[in-house]
C-alpha positions in Angstrom: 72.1 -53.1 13.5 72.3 -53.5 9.7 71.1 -50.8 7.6 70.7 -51.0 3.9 71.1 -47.4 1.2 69.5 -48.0 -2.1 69.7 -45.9 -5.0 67.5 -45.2 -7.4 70.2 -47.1 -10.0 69.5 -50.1 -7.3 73.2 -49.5 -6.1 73.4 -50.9 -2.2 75.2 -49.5 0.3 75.1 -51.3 3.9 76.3 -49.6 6.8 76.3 -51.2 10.5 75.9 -50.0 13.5 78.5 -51.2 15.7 78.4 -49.0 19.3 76.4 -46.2 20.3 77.8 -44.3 23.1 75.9 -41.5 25.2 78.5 -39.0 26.3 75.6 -36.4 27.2 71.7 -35.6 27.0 73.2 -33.7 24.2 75.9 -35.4 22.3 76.0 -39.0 21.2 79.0 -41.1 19.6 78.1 -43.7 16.8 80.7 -46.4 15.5 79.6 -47.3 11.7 81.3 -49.9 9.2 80.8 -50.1 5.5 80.2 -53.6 3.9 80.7 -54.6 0.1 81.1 -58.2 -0.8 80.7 -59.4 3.0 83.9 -57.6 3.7 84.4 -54.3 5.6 85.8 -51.5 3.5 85.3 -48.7 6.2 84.8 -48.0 9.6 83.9 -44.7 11.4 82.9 -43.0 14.4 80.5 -40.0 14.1 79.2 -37.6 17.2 75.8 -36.2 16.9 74.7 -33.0 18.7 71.6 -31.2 19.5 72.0 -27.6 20.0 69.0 -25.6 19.7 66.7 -27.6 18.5 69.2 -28.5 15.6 71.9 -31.2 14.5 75.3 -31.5 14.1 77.7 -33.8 13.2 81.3 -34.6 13.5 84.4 -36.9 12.9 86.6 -35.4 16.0 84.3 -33.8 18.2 85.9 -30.6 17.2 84.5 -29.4 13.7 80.7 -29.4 13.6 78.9 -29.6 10.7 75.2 -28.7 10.8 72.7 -31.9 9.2 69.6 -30.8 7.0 66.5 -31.7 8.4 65.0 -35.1 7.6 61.4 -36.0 8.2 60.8 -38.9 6.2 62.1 -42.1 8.1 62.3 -44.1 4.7 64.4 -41.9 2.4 68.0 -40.7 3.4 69.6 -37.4 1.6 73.1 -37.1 0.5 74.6 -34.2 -0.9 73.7 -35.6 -4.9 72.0 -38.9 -4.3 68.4 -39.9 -2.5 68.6 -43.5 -0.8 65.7 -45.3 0.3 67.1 -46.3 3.6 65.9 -49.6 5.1 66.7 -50.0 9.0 68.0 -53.8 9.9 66.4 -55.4 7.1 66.0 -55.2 3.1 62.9 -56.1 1.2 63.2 -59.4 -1.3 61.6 -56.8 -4.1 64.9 -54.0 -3.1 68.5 -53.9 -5.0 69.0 -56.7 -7.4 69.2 -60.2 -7.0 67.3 -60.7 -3.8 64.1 -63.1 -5.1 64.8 -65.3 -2.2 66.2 -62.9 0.7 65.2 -65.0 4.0 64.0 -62.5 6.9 62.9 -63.2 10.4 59.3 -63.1 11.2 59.9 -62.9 14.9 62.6 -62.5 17.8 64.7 -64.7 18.1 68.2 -67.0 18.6 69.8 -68.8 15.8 70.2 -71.9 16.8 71.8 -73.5 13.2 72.7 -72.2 9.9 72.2 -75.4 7.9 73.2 -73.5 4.6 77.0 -72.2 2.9 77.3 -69.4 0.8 77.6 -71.0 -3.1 75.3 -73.5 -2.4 72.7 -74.9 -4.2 69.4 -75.0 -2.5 66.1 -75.7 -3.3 62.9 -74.8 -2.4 61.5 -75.8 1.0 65.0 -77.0 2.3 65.6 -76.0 5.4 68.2 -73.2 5.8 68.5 -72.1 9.4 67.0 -72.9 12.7 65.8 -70.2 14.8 64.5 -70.0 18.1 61.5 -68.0 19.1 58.7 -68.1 22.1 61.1 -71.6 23.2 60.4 -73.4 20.1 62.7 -74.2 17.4 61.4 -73.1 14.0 62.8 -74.9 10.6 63.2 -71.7 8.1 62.9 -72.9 4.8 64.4 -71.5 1.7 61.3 -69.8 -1.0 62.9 -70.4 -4.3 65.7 -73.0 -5.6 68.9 -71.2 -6.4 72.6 -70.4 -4.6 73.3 -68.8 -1.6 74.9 -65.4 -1.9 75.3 -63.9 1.4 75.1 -65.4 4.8 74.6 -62.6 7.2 74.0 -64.6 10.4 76.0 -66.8 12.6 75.1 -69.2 15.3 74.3 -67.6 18.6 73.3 -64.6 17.1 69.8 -62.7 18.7 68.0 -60.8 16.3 65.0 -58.7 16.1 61.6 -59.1 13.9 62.5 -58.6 10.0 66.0 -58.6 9.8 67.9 -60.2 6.4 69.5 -63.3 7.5 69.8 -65.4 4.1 69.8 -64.1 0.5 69.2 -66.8 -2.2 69.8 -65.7 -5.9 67.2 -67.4 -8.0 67.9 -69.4 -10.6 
């Protein structure tokens, strides 16, 4: 699942979640990878334990550091930095550039991806085809501009509100 770190200087950071592993009620393994410019530039595995009603975290599974406590589900700390997180989608009003960020509105299949990054689209085209509830659904593009990031691919299943198309306005 694609998660997306803003800053407050509208810096984005997105992180995916590759494999989740359960090695125990207590322990779990999670394989991350860090994209910039469509291209990962880092991959990782981090193990998560509970131990007393706290968190840890580690690299190896040997050293354990322990996590601060995080209660609010929309805001991510780092040791200098606050993100607003955003959990397999990004809002079109988030980071910059993202006037005409395409996001689903339901489950479903992509069927087609009508569109090429560097494109020029206009508004209303038709962008992707999706299916949902056995129908085939034309998603049309909200603004005329280019296509900066694909982040879909044929055959792909995705959930309710997930970024699939971002179109830079012109």
């Amino acid at each position: 699942m694609r998660n997306y770190l803003i800053d407050n200087d509208k810096n984005e950071y997105i992180v995916d979640l590759m494999k989740t592993r359960t090695h125990s009620a207590e322990m779990v393994e999670f394989e991350f990878r860090t994209i910039k410019d469509n291209q990962e530039v880092h991959k990782e595995k981090v193990y998560i334990r509970k131990l007393a009603d706290q968190y840890f975290a580690s690299n190896d599974g040997v050293k354990w550091n322990k996590l601060a406590r995080q209660d609010s589900p929309g805001i991510m700390l780092n040791v200098d930095k606050v993100y607003k997180f955003y959990q397999g989608y990004k809002p079109s009003t988030a980071g910059a550039g993202d006037e005409g960020g395409l996001f689903t509105q339901m489950p479903g299949k992509i069927v087609k991806v009508l569109a090429t990054v560097g494109e020029k689209v206009a508004k209303g085209q038709t962008l992707i085809i999706l299916e949902a509830m056995k129908m085939e659904n034309e998603i049309k593009c909200n603004t005329t501009g280019i296509v900066k990031a694909i982040h879909v691919k044929q055959g792909d299943t995705l959930e309710n509100g997930i970024l699939m198309i971002e179109v830079e306005a012109e």
